[in-house]
TORLO-442757 format. One line per field, with one value per residue (C-alpha): residue in one letter; x, y, z; residue number from 1. Coordinates in steps of 0.5 Angstrom, whole numbers. Example, Ala and Ser with C-alpha at 12.3 -4.5 7.8 and 13.67 -1.06 7.14 Angstrom:
REM residues 2
aa: [a, s] .
X: [25, 27] .
Y: [-9, -2] .
Z: [16, 14] .
i: [1, 2] .
END
This chain:
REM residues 139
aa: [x, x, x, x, x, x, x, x, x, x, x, x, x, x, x, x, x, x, x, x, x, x, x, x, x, x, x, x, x, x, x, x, x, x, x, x, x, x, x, x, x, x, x, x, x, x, x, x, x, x, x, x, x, x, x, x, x, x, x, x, x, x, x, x, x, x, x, x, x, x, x, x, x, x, x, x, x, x, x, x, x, x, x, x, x, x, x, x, x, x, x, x, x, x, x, x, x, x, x, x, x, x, x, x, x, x, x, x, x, x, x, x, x, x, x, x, x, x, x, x, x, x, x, x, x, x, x, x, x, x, x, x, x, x, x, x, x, x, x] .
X: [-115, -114, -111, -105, -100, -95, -91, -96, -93, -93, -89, -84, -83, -82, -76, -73, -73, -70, -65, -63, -62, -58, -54, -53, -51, -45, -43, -43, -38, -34, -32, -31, -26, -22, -22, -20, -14, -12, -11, -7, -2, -1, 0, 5, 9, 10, 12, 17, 19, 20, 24, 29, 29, 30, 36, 39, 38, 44, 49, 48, 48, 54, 58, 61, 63, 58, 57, 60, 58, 55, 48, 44, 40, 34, 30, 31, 36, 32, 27, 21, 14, 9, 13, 17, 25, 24, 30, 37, 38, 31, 29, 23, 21, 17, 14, 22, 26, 20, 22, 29, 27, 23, 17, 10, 8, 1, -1, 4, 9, 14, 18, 24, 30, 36, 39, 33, 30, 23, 17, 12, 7, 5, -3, -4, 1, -3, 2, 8, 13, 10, 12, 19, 21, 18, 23, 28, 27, 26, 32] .
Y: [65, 61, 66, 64, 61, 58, 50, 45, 40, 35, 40, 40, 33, 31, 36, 33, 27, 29, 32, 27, 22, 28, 28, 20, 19, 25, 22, 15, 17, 21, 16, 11, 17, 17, 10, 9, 15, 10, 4, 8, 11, 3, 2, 7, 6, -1, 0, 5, 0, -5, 0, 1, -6, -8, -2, -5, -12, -11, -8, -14, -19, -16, -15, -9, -12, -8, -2, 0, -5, 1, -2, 1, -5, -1, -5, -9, -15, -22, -19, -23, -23, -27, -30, -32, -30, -29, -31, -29, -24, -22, -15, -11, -5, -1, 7, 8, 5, 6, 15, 13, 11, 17, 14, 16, 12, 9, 3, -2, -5, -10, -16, -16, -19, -16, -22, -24, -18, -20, -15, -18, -13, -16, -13, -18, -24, -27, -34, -30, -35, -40, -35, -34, -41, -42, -36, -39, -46, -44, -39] .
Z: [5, -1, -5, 0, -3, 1, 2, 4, 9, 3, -1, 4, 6, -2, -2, 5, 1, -5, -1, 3, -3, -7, -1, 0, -6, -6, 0, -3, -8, -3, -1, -6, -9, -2, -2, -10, -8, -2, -6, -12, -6, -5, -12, -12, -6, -9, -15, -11, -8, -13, -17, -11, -9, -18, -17, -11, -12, -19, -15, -10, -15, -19, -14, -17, -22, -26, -22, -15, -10, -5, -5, 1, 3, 7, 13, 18, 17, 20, 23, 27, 23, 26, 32, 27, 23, 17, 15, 13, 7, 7, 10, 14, 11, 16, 17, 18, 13, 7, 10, 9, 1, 1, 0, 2, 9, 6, 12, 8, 10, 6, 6, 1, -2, -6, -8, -10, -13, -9, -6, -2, 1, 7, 7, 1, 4, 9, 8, 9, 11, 6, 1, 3, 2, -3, -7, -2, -6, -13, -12] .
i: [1, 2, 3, 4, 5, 6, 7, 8, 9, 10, 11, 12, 13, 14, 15, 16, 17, 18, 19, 20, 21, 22, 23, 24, 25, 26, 27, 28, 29, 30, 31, 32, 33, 34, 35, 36, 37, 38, 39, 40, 41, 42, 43, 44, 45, 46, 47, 48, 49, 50, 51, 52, 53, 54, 55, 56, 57, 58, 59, 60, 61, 62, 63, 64, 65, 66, 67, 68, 69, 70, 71, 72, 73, 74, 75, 76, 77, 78, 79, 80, 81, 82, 83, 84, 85, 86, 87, 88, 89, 90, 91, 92, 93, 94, 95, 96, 97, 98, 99, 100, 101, 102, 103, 104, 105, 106, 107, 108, 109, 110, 111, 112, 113, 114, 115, 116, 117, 118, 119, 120, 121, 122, 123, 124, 125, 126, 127, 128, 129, 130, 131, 132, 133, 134, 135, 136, 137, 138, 139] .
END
């Protein structure tokens, strides 16, 4: 029987450990990539969102003068956020109005002002109205 050769218990346990770790740290990585993804989505969408608002803030803000007054100013006008008004020539940019734009939906909705020629991301304002009267102030 000694000439047998065959996986000790000890053999196999070792293996199973090995294992184990390889797959902890495939999977650690998988999900940082998805997460890294995510947030290069957000970035993107945003600055998306800056360049509409940038290209329809100067037809606003010029009135025609320099390019035909025809702004599309997407979103909701006035909306209410966190039992509040948002107040008047700011709007809401949600799932709807962000397709509308042609951007991808990635979870993120933002508050915006084309006279202003302001994006606020609302997942990274958590003093939304203090910040609108803030730019209400020094505009």
């Amino acid at each position: 029987m000694k000439n047998q050769r065959g996986v000790t218990l000890v053999t196999m346990i070792v293996m199973i450990v090995v294992m184990a770790i390889i797959a902890t740290i495939s999977i650690t990585g998988g999900v940082e990539v998805v997460r890294e993804s995510k947030n290069q989505v957000k970035e993107d969408n945003l600055a998306s969102v800056k360049n509409l608002v940038n290209r329809e803030s100067a037809k606003v803000n010029t009135g025609g003068t320099l390019t035909p007054a025809n702004a599309k100013l997407y979103g909701t006008e006035n909306a209410v956020l966190k039992e509040q008004n948002i107040g008047e020539d700011w709007y809401y940019l949600d799932e709807v109005a962000l397709n509308e734009m042609g951007i991808e939906y990635a979870n993120e909705t933002y508050v915006v002002n084309y006279k202003l020629n302001v994006v606020i991301a609302l997942s990274e304002e958590p003093n939304l109205h203090e910040k609108i009267e803030y730019y209400n102030r020094e505009y």
